[in-house]
N, C-alpha and C positions, 0 to 999 in steps of 0.2 A: 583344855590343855593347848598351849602354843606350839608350835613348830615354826624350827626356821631352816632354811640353804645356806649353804656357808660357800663362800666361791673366792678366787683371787683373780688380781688383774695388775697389768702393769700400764705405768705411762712410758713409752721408749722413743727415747728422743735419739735421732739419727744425727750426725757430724755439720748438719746442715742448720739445725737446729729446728725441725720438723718432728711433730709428733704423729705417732706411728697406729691409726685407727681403723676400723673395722666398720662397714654398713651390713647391718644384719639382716637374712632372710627372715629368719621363723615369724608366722601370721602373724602374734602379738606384740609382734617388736618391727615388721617390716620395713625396711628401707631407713633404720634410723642408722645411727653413727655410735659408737662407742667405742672404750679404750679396749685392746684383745683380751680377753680375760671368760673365768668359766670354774662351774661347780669344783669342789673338793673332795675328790675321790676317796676310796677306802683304803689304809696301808701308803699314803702318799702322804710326803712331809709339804707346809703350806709351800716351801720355793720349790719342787718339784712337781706341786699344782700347777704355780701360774707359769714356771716353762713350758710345762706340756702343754696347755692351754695358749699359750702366744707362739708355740710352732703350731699348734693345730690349726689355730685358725689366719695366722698369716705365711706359715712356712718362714719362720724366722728363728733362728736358734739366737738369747737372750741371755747377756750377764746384769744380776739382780744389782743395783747400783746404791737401793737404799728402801726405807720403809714409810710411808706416806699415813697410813692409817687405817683403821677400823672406819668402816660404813655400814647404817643401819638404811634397807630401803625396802619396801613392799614390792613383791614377784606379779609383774604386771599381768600375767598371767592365770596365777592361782591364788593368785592373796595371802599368799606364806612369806614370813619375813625374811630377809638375804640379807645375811653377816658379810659383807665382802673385805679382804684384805685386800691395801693397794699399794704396788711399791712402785719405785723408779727402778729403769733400766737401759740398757744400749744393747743395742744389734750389734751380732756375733758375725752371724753367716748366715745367706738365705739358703737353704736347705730344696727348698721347692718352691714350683712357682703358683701350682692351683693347690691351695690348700683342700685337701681329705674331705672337710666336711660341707661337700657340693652342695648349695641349697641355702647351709646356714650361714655363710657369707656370699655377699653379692661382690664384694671392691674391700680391696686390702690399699693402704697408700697411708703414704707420710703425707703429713698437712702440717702448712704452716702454722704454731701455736695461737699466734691471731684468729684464725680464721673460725678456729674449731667453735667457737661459743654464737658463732652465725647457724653451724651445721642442725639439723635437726635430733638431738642427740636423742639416748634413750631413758638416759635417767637425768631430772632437773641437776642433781646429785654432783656431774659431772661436771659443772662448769664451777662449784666449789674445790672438787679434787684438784683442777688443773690449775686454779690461782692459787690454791695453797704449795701444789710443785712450781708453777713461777715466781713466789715467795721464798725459795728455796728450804722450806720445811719440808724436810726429812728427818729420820731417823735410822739409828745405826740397826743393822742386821742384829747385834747383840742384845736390844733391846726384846727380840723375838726367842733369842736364844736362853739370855740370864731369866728373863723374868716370865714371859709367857711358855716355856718350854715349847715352842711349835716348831721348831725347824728338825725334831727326830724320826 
């Protein structure tokens, strides 16, 4: 029998044109770079996952801008497979400045969107996600609503 994590993240692109990424503590992932994003809680709809998940770990309150896609990737960790959903989004308001979860981020920061595919990320995964949002593929929030029922 398989099991998987199901988790969301967003790419948030700042006024500058800077995208908005996370260097992670925990052992199995240390010091690499990823978009903010994180597990799918219980009784949480998928876009009140990945806000809560992109103030947690950068102190940044986030409007969803659009729908990027389904990701299938192995939990470098445990070997269980991670369903992650990824959207685009823009910064709201910074809320705080040392995110809550001490330890599991090391450096919060916008980065150039050139840069990022130099950065050491955490998933190879990552640098398809972001040329497919510099391709400007997205998708409408309704496609999550009409068809997948996820945003209840």
């Amino acid at each position: 029998m398989s099991s998987f994590y199901a988790s969301a993240g967003a790419i948030v692109e700042n006024d500058k044109g800077e995208i908005l990424m996370v260097q992670e503590g925990k052992d199995h992932v240390h010091e690499t770079w990823d978009f903010p994003g994180g597990g799918w809680e219980d009784r949480e709809s998928i876009i009140e996952c990945v806000k809560r998940e992109v103030l947690e770990e950068t102190g940044y309150k986030i409007e969803i801008t659009g729908f990027l896609g389904v990701y299938k990737e192995l939990n470098q960790r445990d070997g269980t497979e991670n369903i992650s959903f990824r959207f685009t989004a823009e910064p709201v308001e910074k809320k705080f400045e040392e995110p809550p979860g001490k330890g599991e981020i090391l450096d919060v920061k916008f980065i150039p969107k050139e840069k990022i595919p130099e950065l050491d990320l955490r998933h190879e995964n990552r640098k398809k996600v972001l040329e497919k949002y510099q391709e400007g593929e997205s998708y409408s929030l309704d496609l999550l609503w009409n068809q997948l029922k996820l945003l209840d």
